[in-house]
N, C-alpha and C positions, 0 to 999 in steps of 0.2 A: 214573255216574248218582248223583242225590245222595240222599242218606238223606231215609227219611221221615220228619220229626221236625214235632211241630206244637205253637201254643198252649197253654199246660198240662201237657205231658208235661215228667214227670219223669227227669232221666239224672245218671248218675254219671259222673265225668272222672276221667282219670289221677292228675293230682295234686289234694290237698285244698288247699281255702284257708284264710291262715294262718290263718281262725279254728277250723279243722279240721274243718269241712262239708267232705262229698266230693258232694252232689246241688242240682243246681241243676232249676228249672222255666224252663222257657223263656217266655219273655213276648213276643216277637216273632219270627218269622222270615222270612226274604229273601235279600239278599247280606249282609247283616251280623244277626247273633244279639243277641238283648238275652234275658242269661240274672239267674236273681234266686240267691242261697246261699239255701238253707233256713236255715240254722244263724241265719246273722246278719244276712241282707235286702239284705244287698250286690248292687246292681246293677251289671252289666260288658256293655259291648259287644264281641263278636269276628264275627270273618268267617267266613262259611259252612265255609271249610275249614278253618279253624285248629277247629272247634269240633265235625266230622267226623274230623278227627286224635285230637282229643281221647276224644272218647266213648268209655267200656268196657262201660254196659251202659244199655237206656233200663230205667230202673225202673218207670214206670207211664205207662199213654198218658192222653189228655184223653178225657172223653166228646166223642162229636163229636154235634152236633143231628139229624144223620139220625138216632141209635140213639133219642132221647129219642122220648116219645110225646107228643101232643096238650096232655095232661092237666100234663107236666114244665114245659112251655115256659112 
């Protein structure tokens, strides 16, 4: 079953990238991931499982628009 990961949420991977960010936001998901570095705005694409392999922890999820109210939107 695959993980629940969505728009916005932030996770940490295995390894860091060379710029030495270890968390990326995810900007799309599907069969392939379009993740952004925080550090340095590097965009990368990976595939649903290369990117489920990866993950060690989700640091912070997105609001989702069910939770917002009337007034948010």
């Amino acid at each position: 079953m695959p993980m629940q990961l969505n728009v916005g949420d932030i996770v940490r991977l295995k390894k860091k990238h060379p710029c030495g960010g270890h968390e990326w936001e995810i900007l799309r998901v599907g069969a392939d991931f379009r993740i952004k570095c925080i550090t340095c705005q590097r965009q990368v694409w990976l595939p649903r499982r290369e990117i489920e392999r990866r993950i060690t922890k989700i640091v912070s999820h997105a609001e989702s628009d069910q939770n917002k109210t009337e007034d948010e939107k």
